[in-house]
C-alpha positions in Angstrom: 38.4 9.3 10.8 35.5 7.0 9.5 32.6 5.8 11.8 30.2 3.3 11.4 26.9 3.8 13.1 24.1 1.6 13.8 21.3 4.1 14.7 17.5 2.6 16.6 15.7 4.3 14.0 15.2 3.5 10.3 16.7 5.9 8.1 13.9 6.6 6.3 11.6 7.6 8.7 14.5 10.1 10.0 14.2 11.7 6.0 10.4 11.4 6.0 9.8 13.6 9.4 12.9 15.3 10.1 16.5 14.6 11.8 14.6 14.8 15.4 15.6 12.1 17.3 19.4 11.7 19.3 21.2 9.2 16.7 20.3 11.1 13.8 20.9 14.5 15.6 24.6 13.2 16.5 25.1 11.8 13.2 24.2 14.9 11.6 26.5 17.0 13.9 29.4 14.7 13.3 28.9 15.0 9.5 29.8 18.5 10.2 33.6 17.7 12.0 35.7 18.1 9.7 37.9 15.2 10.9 35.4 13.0 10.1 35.9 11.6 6.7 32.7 9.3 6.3 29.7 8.0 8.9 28.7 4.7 7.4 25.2 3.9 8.9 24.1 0.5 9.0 20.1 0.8 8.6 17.6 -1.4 10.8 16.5 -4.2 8.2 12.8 -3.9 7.4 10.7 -5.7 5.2 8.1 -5.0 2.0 5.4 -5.5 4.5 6.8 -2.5 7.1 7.3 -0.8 4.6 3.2 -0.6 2.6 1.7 -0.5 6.4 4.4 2.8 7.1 3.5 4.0 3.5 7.0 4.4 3.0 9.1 4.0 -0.2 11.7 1.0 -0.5 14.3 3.3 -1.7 16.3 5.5 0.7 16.5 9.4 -0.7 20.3 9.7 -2.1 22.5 8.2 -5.0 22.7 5.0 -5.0 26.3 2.9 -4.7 25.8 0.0 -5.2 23.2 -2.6 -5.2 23.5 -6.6 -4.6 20.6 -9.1 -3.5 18.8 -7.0 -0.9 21.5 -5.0 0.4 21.8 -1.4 -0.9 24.6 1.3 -0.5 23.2 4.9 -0.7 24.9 8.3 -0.5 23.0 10.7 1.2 25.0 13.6 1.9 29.0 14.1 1.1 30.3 12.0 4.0 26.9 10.0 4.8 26.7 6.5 3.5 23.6 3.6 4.2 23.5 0.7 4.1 20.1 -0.4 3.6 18.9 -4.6 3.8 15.1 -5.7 3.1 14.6 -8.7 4.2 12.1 -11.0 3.4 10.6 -12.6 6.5 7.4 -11.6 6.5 5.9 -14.5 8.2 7.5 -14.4 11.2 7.1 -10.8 11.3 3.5 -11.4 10.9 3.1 -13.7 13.7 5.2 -12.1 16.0 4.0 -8.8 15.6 7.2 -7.1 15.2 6.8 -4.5 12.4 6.9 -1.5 13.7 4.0 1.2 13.1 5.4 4.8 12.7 
């Protein structure tokens, strides 16, 4: 079985403080079934600016897949894939206030 999962939180900050909140605890104990052959995660898109104000990297800890425009494919674990997208509105993020403080 392969799942595709599109968790609330960012994958990063789940690396950067620990597997602590309900997606990442389920997808971590499916990871462990072994009828599950891969849990694709499709990340929350986030943006250079999210990113400095978080003090976070732009990569995502884990091999990387494959890469094309802004959209990344990471391995992090033997059946845990990410997709990862940075976008580039800024702006609108700006004047909406919609980055998200961790």
């Amino acid at each position: 079985m392969n799942l595709l999962i599109i968790p609330f939180h960012d994958w990063r900050k789940s690396q950067r403080e620990g597997f602590r909140t309900r997606d990442a605890h389920f997808i971590k104990a499916l990871s462990k079934i072994d009828a599950v052959d891969k849990i694709i995660i499709v990340n929350r898109p986030t943006t250079h600016l999210e990113l400095l104000y978080n003090n976070q990297k732009t990569i995502i800890q884990g091999e990387i897949i494959l890469k094309k425009g802004r959209f990344s494919l990471y391995k992090t674990d033997h059946k845990i894939f990410v997709i990862d997208f940075l976008s580039l509105d800024i702006f609108s993020q700006v004047k909406k206030k919609t980055f998200v403080v961790y």
